[in-house]
C-alpha positions in Angstrom: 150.7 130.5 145.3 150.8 130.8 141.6 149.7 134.7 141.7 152.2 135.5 144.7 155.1 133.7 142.2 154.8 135.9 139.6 154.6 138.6 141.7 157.4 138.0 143.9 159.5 137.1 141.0 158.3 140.6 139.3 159.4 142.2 142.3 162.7 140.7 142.6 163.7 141.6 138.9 162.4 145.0 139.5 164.4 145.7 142.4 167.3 144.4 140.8 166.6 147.1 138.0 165.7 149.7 140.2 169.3 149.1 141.4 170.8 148.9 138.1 169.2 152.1 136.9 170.3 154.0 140.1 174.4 153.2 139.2 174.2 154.4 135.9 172.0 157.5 137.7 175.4 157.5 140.1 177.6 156.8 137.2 176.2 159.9 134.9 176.0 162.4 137.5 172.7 162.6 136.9 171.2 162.1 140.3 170.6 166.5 140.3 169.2 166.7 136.7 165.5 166.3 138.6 165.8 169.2 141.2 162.2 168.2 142.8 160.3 165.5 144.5 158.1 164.0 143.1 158.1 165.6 139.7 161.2 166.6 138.2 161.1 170.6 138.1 158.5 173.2 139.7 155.5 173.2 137.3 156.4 170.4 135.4 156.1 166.3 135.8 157.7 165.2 133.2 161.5 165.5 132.4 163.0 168.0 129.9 164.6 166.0 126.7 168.1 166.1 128.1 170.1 162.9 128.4 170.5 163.7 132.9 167.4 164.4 133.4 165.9 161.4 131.2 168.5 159.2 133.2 167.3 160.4 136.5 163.5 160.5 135.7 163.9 157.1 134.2 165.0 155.8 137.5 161.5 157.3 139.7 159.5 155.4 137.2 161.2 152.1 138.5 160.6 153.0 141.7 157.0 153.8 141.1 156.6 150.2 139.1 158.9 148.6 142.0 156.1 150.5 144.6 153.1 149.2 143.0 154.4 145.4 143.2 155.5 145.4 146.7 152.6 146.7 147.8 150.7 144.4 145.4 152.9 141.5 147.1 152.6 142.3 150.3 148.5 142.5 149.7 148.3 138.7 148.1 150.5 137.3 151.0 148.4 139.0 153.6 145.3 137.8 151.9 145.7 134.0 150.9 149.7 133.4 152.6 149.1 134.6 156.1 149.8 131.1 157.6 153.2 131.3 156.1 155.5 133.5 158.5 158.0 133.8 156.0 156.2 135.3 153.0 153.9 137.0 154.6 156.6 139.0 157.0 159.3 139.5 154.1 156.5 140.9 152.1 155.5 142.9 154.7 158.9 144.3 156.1 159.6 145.2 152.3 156.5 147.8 152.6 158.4 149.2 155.4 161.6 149.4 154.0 160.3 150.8 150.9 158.8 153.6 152.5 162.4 154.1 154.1 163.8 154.4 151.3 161.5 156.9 149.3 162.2 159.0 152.5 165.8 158.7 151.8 165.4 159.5 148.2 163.9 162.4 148.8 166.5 163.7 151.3 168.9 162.9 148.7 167.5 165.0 146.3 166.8 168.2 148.8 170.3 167.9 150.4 172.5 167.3 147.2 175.0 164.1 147.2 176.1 163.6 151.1 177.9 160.7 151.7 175.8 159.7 154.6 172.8 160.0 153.1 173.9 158.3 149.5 175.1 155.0 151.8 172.0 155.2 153.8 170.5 155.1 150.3 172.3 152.0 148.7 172.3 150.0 152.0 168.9 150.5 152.3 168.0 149.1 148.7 170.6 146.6 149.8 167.8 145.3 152.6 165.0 145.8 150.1 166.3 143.7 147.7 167.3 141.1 150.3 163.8 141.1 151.5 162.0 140.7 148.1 164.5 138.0 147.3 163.4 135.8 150.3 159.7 136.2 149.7 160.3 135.3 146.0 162.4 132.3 147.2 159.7 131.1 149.8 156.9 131.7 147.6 158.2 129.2 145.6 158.1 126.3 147.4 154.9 125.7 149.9 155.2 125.9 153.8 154.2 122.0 154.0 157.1 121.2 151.5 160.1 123.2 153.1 162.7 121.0 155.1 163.6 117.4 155.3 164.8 116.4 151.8 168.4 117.3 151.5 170.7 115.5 153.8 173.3 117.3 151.7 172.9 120.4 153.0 174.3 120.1 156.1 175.0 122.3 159.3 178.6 123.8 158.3 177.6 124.2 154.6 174.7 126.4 155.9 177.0 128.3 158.5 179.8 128.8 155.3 176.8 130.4 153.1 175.9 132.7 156.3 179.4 133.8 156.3 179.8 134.5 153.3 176.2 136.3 153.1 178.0 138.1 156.4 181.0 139.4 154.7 179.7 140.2 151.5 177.5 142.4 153.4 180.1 144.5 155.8 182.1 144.4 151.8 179.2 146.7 150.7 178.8 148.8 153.3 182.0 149.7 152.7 182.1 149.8 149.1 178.9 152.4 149.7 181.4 154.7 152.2 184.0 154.6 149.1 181.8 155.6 146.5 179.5 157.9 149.6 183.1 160.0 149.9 184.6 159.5 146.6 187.6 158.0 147.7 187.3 155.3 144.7 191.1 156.3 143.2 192.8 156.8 146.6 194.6 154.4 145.0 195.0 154.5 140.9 196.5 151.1 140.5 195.1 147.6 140.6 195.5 144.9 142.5 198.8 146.6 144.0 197.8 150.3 146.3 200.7 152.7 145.3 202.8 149.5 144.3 202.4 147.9 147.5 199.9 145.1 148.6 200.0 146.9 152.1 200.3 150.7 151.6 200.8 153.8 153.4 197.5 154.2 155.0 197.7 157.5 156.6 195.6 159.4 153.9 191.8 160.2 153.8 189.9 157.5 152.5 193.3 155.0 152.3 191.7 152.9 155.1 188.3 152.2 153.9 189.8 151.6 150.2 192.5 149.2 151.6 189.7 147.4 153.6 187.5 147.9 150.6 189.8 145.3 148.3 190.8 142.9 151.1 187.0 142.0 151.6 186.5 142.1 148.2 189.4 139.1 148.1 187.9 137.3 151.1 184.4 137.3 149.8 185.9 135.9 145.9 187.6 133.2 148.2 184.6 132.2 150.4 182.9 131.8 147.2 185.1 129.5 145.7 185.2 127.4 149.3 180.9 127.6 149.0 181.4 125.8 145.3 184.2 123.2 146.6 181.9 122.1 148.9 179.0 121.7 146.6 180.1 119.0 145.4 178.6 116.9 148.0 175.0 118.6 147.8 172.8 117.1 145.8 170.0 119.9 145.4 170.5 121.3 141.8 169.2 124.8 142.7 172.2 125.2 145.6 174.8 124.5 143.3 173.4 126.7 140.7 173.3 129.5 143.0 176.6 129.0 144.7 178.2 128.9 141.2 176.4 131.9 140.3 177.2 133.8 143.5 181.0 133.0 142.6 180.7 133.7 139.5 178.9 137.0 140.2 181.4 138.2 143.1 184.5 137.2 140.1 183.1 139.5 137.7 182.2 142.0 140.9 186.2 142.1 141.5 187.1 142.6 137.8 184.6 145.4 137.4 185.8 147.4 140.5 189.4 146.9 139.0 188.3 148.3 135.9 186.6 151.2 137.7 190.1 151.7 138.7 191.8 151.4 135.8 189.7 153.2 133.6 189.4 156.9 136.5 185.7 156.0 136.8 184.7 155.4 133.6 180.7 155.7 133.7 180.6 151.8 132.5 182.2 150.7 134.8 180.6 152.1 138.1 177.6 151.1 136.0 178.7 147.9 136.2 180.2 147.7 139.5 176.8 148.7 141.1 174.8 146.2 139.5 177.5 143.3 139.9 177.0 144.0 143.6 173.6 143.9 143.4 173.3 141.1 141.6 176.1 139.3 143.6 174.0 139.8 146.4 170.9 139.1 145.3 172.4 135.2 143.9 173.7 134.8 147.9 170.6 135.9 149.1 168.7 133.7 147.4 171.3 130.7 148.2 170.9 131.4 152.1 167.0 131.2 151.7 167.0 127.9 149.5 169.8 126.1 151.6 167.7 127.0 154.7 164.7 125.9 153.0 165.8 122.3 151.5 167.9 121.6 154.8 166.9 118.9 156.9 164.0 119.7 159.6 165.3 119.6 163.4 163.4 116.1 164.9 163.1 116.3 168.4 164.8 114.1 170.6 161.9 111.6 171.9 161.4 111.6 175.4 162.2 108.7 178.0 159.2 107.1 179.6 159.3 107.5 182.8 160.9 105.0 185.3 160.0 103.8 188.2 159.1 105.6 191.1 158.6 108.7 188.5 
């Protein structure tokens, strides 16, 4: 299990960057400074020494690194894990997905920045890193030792966890449309739309903005009701997680606001990318762990049978 930790935990960090890399790619404009698929132009591998196509090129060699240890993950859980359903089936789904989303990439590059295709693209990281996340989470703990030593963590904490988890999800699929159709300053002030909380929503892209910042809202609320009722839970990790989701989702809200503010400024879709990511990545990883330390179902034991049975 030791080898399949460090990997998994590789794996997850790398995503994570991979993510990271591909806002500031998004943020620069530089997602068209490699014209071609796998190298960067006809005749040539490696990048010219221009700031775009550095950016870009810089992102494919995360993705090669972030290749390599999934399949490398995937390999040790098939070999010395394949008892545990978990690992071995996260690891293994995450060789699917990747392949996916190489596929995707590639599109991107031949067809030029679609909106479908560039939400396909984040929403399928989205489920990669989601996937790595829970096989690094598992991975830590052994199959014999997950379950049955946190009271604590009780049936409505895990059901507020999957909602949030739930919401935050539908909140970046739409964020992805927003940024897929560049409807990001539909509305140029923050937190009120055209001076109103509710505005006129009859424009393109008004809808998916408005519902864009009320989930963002919801989700900053559902993580301060996930903290609140860590204070009953006893498992250190859980707590650390759920205050790092909530923290993460704060900082999430105050970096779209800024994208806002500031008509786009690269920084700050930087930084709104990776806060999602990284947001997501923190409830993630509280949804495996709460699942993991809750208590295991103990069946009911049966009557013996009376008589005449």
């Amino acid at each position: 299990m030791a080898l399949l930790r460090r990997l998994s935990a590789a794996t997850a960090a790398t995503t994570i960057a991979l993510v990271v890399v591909g806002g500031i790619v998004r943020a620069t404009g530089s997602g068209d400074a490699c014209p071609q698929w796998p190298g960067c132009f006809p005749g040539r591998v490696l990048p010219p020494l221009e700031v775009h196509a550095i950016v870009e090129f810089s992102h494919r060699l995360v993705a090669l690194v972030l290749s390599i240890l999934i399949v490398a993950t995937a390999w040790v859980a098939w070999r010395r894990e394949r008892r545990d359903p978990v690992v071995l089936w996260t690891a293994v789904a995450a060789v699917v997905v990747l392949v996916v989303q190489s596929a995707i990439g590639a599109i991107r590059i031949e067809t030029g920045p679609k909106a479908l295709v560039t939400t396909l693209h984040f929403l399928t990281a989205m489920a990669l890193l989601s996937l790595v996340i829970v096989t690094a989470t598992a991975a830590r703990v052994p199959r014999g030792n997950r379950g049955g030593d946190d009271p604590t963590v009780t049936p409505g904490f895990r059901r507020t966890v999957w909602w949030t988890v739930g919401l935050t999800g539908v909140l970046l699929l739409v964020g992805a449309y927003v940024r897929g159709e560049g409807a990001g300053l539909v509305f140029l002030d923050w937190p009120l739309m055209d001076g109103e909380f509710v505005p006129d929503l009859a424009g393109d892209g008004t809808v998916a903005a408005f519902a864009h910042r009320v989930l963002a809202a919801i989700a900053v609320g559902l993580g301060a009701v996930l903290v609140a009722r860590t204070r009953k839970v006893t498992h250190r990790g859980v707590r650390a997680l759920a205050w790092t989701a909530l923290g993460l989702l704060v900082v999430q809200a105050g970096l779209g606001a800024a994208a806002v503010l500031t008509r786009l400024a690269p920084w700050s879709v930087a930084g709104h990318v990776a806060g999602s990511s990284l947001a997501w990545a923190a409830l993630v990883a509280l949804a495996a762990t709460a699942q993991q330390v809750a208590p295991r179902r103990v069946a009911a034991p049966q009557r013996p049978p009376g008589p005449g049975r």
